[in-house]
MDAnalysis code that builds the backbone (N, CA, C; Angstrom):
import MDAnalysis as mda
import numpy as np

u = mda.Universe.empty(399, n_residues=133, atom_resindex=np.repeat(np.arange(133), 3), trajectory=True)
u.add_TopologyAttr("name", ["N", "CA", "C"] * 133)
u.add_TopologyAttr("resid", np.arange(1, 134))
u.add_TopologyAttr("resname", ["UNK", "UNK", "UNK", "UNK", "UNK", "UNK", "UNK", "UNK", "UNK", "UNK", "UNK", "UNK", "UNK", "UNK", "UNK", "UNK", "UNK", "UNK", "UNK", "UNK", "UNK", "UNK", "UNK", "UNK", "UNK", "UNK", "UNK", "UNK", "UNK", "UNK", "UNK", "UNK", "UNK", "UNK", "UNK", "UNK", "UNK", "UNK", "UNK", "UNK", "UNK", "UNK", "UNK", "UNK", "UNK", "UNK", "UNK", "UNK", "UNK", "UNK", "UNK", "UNK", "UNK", "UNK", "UNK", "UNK", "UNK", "UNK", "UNK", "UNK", "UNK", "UNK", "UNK", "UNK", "UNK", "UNK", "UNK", "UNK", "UNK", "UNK", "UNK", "UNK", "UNK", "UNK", "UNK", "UNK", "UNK", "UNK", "UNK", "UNK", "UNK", "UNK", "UNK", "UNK", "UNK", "UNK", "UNK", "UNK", "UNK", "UNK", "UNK", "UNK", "UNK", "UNK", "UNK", "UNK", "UNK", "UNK", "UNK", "UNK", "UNK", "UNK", "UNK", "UNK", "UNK", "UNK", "UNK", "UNK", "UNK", "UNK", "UNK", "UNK", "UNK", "UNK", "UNK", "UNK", "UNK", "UNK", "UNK", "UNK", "UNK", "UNK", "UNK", "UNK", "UNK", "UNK", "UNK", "UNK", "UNK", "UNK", "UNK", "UNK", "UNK"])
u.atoms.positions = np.array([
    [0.826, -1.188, 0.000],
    [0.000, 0.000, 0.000],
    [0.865, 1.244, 0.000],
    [1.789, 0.931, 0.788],
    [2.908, 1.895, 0.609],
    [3.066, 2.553, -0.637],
    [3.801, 1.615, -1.786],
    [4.238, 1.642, -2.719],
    [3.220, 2.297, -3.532],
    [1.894, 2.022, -3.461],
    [0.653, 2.693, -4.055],
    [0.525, 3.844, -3.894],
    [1.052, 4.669, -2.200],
    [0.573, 6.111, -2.348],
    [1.816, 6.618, -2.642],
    [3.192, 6.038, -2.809],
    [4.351, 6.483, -3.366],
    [4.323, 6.923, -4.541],
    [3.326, 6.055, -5.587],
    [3.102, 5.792, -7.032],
    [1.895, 7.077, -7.198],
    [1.082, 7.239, -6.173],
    [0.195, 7.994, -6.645],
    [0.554, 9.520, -6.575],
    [1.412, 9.722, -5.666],
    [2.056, 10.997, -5.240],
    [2.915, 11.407, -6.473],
    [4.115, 10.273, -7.117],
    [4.652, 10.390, -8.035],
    [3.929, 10.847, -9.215],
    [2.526, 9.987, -9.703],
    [2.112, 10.590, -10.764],
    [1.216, 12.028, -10.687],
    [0.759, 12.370, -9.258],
    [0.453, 13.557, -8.957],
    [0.807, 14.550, -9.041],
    [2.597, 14.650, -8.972],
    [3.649, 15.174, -9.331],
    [3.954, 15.533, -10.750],
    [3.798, 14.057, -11.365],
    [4.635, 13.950, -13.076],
    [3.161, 15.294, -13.265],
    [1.930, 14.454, -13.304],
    [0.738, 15.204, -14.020],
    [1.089, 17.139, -13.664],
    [1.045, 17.114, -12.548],
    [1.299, 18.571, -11.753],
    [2.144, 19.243, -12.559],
    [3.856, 18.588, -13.157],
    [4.299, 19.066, -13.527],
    [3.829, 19.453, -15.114],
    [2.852, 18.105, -16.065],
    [2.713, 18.500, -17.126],
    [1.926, 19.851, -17.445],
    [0.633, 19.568, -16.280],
    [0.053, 20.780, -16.517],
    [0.579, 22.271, -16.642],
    [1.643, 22.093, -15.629],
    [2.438, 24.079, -15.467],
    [3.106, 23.857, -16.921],
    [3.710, 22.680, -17.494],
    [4.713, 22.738, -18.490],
    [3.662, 23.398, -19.863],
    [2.069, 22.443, -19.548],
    [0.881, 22.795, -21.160],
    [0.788, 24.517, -20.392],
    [0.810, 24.909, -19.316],
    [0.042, 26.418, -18.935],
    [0.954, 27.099, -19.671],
    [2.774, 26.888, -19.305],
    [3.619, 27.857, -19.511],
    [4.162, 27.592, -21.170],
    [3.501, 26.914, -21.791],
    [3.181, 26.685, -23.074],
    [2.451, 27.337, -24.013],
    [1.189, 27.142, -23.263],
    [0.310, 27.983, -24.001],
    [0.525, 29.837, -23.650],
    [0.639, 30.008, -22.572],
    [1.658, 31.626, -21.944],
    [2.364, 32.038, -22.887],
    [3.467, 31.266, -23.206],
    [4.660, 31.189, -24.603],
    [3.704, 32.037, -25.782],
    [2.983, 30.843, -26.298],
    [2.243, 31.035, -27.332],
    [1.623, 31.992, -27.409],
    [0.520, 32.396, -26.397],
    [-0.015, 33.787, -26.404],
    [1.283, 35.468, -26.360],
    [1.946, 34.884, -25.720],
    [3.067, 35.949, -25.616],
    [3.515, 36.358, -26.767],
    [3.984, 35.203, -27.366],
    [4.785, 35.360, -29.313],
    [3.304, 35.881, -30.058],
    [2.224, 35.627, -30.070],
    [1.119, 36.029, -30.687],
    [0.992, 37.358, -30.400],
    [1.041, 38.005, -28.875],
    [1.121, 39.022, -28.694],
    [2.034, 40.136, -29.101],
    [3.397, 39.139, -29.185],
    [4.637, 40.240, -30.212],
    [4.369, 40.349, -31.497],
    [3.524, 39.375, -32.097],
    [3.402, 39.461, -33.626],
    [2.359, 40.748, -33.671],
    [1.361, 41.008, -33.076],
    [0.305, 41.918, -32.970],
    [0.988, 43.386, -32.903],
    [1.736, 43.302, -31.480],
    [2.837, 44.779, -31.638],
    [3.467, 44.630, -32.744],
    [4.076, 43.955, -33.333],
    [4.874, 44.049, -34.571],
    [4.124, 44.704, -35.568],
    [2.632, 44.157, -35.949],
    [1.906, 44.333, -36.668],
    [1.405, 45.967, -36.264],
    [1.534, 46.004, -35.375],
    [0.585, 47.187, -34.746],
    [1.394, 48.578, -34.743],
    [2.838, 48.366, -35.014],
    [3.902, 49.281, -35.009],
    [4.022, 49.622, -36.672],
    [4.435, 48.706, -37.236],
    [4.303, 48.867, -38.481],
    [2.678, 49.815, -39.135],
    [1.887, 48.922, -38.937],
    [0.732, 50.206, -38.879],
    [0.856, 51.555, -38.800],
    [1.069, 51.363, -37.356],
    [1.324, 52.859, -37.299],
    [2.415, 53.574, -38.273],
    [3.389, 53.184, -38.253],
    [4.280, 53.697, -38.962],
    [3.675, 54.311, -40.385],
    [3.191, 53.139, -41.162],
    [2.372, 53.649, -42.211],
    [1.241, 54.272, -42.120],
    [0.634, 54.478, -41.108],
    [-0.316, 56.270, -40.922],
    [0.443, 56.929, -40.845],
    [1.360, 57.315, -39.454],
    [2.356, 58.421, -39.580],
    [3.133, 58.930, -41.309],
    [3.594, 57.445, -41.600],
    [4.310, 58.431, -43.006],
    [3.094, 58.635, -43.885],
    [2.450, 57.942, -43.612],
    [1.133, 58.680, -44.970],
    [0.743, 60.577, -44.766],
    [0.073, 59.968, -43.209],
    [0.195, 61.381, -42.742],
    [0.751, 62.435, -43.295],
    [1.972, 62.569, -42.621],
    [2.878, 63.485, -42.398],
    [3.502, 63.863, -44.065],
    [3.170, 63.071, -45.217],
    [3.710, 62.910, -46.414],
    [2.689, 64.004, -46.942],
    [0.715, 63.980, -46.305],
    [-0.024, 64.127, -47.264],
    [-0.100, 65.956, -46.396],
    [-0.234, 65.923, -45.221],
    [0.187, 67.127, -44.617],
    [1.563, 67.960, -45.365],
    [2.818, 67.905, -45.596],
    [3.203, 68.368, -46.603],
    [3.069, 68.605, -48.183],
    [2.428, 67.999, -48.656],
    [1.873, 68.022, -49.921],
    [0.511, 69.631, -49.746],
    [0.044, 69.098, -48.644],
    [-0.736, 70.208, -47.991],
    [-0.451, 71.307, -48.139],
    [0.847, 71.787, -47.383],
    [1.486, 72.810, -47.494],
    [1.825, 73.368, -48.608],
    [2.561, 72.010, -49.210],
    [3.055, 72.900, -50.996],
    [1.575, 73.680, -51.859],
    [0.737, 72.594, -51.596],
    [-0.978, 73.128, -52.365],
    [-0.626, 74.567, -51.566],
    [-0.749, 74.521, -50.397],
    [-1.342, 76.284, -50.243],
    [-0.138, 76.729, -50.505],
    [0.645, 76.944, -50.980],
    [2.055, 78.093, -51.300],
    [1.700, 78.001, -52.390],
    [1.028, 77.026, -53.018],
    [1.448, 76.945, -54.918],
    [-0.546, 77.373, -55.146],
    [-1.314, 77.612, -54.095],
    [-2.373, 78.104, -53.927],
    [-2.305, 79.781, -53.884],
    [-1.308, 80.071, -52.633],
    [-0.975, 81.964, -52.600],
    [-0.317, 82.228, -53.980],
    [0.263, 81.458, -54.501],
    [1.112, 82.176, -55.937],
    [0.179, 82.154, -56.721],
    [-0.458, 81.501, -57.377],
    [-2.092, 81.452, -57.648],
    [-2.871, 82.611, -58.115],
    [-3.429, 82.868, -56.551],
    [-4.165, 83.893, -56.064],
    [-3.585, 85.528, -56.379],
    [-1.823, 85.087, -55.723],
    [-1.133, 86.134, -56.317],
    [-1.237, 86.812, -57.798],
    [-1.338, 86.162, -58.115],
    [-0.843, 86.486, -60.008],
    [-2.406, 86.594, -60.410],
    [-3.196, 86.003, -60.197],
    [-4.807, 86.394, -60.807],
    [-4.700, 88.243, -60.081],
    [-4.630, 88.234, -58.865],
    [-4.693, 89.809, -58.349],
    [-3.929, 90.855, -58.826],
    [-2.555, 90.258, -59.568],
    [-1.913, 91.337, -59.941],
    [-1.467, 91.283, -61.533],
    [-1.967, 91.537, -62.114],
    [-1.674, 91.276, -64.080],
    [-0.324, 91.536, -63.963],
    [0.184, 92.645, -63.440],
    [1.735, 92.464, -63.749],
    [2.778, 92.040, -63.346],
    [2.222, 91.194, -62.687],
    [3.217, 89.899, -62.180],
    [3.963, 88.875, -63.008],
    [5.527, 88.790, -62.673],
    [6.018, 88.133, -63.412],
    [5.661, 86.872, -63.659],
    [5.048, 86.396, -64.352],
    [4.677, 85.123, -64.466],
    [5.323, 84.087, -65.108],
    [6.555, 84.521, -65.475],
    [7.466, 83.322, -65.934],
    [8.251, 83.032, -64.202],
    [8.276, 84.054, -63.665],
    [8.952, 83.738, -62.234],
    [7.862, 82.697, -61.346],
    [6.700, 83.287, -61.486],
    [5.846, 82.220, -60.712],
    [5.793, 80.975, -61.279],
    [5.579, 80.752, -62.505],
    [5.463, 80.047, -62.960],
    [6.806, 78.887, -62.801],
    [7.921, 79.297, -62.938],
    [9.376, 78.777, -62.069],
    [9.157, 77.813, -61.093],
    [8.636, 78.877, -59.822],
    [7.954, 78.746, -58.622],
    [7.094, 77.670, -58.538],
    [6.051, 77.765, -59.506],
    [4.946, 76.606, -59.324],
    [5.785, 75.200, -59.661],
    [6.856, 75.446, -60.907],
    [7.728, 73.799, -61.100],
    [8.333, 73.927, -59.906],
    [9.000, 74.331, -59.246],
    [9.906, 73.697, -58.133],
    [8.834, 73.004, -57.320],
    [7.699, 73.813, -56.691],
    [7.187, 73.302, -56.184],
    [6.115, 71.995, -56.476],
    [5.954, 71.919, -57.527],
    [5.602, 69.886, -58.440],
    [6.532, 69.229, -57.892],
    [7.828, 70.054, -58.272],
    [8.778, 68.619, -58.027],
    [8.871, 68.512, -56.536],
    [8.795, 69.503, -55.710],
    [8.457, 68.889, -53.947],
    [7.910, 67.880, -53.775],
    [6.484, 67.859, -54.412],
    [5.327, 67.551, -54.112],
    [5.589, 66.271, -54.501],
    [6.854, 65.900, -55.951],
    [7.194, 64.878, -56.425],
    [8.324, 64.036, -55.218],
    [8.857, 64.643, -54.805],
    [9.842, 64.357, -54.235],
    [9.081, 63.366, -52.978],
    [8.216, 64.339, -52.301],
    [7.421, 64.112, -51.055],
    [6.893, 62.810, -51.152],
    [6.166, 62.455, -52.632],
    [5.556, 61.385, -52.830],
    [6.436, 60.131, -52.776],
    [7.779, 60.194, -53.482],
    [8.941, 59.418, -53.680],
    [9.395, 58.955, -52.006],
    [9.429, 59.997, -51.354],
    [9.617, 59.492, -50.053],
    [8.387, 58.827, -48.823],
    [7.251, 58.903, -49.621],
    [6.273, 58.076, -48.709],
    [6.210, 56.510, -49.192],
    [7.250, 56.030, -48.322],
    [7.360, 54.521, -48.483],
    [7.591, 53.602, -47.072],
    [6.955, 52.557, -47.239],
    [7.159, 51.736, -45.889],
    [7.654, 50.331, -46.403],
    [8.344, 49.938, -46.093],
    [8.757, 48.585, -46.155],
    [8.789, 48.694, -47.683],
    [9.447, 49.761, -48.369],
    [9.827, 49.211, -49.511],
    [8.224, 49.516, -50.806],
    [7.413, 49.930, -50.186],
    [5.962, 49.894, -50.491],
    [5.488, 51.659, -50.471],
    [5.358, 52.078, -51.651],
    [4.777, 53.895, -51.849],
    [3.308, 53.892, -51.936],
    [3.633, 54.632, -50.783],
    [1.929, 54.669, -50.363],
    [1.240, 55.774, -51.475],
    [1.919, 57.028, -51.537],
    [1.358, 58.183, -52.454],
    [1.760, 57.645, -54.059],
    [2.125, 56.885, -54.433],
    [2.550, 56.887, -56.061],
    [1.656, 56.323, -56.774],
    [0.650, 56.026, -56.671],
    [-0.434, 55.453, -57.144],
    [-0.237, 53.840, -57.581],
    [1.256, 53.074, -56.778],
    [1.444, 51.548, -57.278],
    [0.399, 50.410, -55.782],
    [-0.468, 52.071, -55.044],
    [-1.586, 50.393, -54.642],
    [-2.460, 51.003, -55.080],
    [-3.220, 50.832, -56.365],
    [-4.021, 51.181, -57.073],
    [-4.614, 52.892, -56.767],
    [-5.695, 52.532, -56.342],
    [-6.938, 53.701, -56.198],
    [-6.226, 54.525, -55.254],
    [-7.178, 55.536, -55.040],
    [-6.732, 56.678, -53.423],
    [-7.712, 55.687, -52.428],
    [-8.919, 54.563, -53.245],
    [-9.691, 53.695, -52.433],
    [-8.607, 53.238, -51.796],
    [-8.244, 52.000, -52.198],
    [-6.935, 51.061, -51.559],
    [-5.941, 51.721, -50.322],
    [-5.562, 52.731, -50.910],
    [-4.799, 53.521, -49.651],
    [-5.848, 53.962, -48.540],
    [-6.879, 54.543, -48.658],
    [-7.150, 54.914, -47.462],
    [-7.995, 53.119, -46.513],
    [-8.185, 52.435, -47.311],
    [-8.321, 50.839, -47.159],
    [-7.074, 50.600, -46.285],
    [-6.241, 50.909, -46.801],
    [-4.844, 49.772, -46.161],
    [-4.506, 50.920, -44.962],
    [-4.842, 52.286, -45.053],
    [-4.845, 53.071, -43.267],
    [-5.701, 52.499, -42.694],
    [-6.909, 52.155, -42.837],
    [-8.128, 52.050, -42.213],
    [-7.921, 50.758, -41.793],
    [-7.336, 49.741, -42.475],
    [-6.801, 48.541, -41.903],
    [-6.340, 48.372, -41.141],
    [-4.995, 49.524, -40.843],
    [-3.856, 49.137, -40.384],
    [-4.718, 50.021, -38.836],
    [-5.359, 51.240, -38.729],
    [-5.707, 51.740, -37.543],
    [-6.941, 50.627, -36.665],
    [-7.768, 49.992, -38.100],
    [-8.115, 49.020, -37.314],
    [-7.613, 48.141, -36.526],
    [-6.658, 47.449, -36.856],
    [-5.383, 46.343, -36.209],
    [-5.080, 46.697, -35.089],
    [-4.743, 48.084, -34.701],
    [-4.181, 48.670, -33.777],
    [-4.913, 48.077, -32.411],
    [-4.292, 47.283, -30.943],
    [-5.055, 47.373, -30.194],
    [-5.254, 48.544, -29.541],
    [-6.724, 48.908, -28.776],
    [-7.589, 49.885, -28.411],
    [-6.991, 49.705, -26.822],
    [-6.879, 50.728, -26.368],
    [-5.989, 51.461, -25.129],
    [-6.840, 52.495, -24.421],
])
């Protein structure tokens, strides 16, 4: 009888131990699931921020290349080969700006994910993903 509650203690033990080994298993698992989510959830962000911050400058160039505009309709004798100068430099900003909104290799402003649909799709995705805090 001895030997019986020796045996039963032992497998009380082995079992005891499997269970913490399946808990701190599945812990593991949720943990790495949980880094994949921040991973996912950083990257996201990242691609709002540079969309953002890409379409907010583009912003800016519109209203400067908006006042030169406005300028030159108000004044007929405005040099308009100078503005006009003015308005190319500022395309090619606007070009430039676009060239640099990229994430992982991927241009968000260049029109290579199709539509302006798709892009604001793949923000709306990515802010969805985000966990809520």
């Amino acid at each position: 009888m001895h030997d019986r509650d020796e045996n039963g203690v032992a497998y009380y033990i082995d079992m005891s131990l499997l269970r913490r080994a399946r808990e701190k298993a599945l812990r593991q698992e949720e943990i790495e699931e949980l880094d994949r989510q921040i991973e996912r959830a950083e990257r996201d962000l990242h691609i709002v921020k540079t969309t953002s911050m890409s379409l907010k400058m583009i912003q800016d160039v519109l209203a400067e290349m908006r006042r030169i505009a406005v300028e030159a309709a108000l004044n007929p004798a405005a040099d308009r080969k100078a503005l006009n100068r003015k308005l190319d430099k500022l395309k090619l900003e606007i070009d430039k700006i676009i060239e640099g909104a990229t994430v992982d290799g991927v241009n968000m402003l260049d029109g290579s994910m199709g539509s302006i649909d798709n892009v604001i799709k793949a923000i709306s995705d990515a802010l969805n993903d985000m966990p809520n805090h």
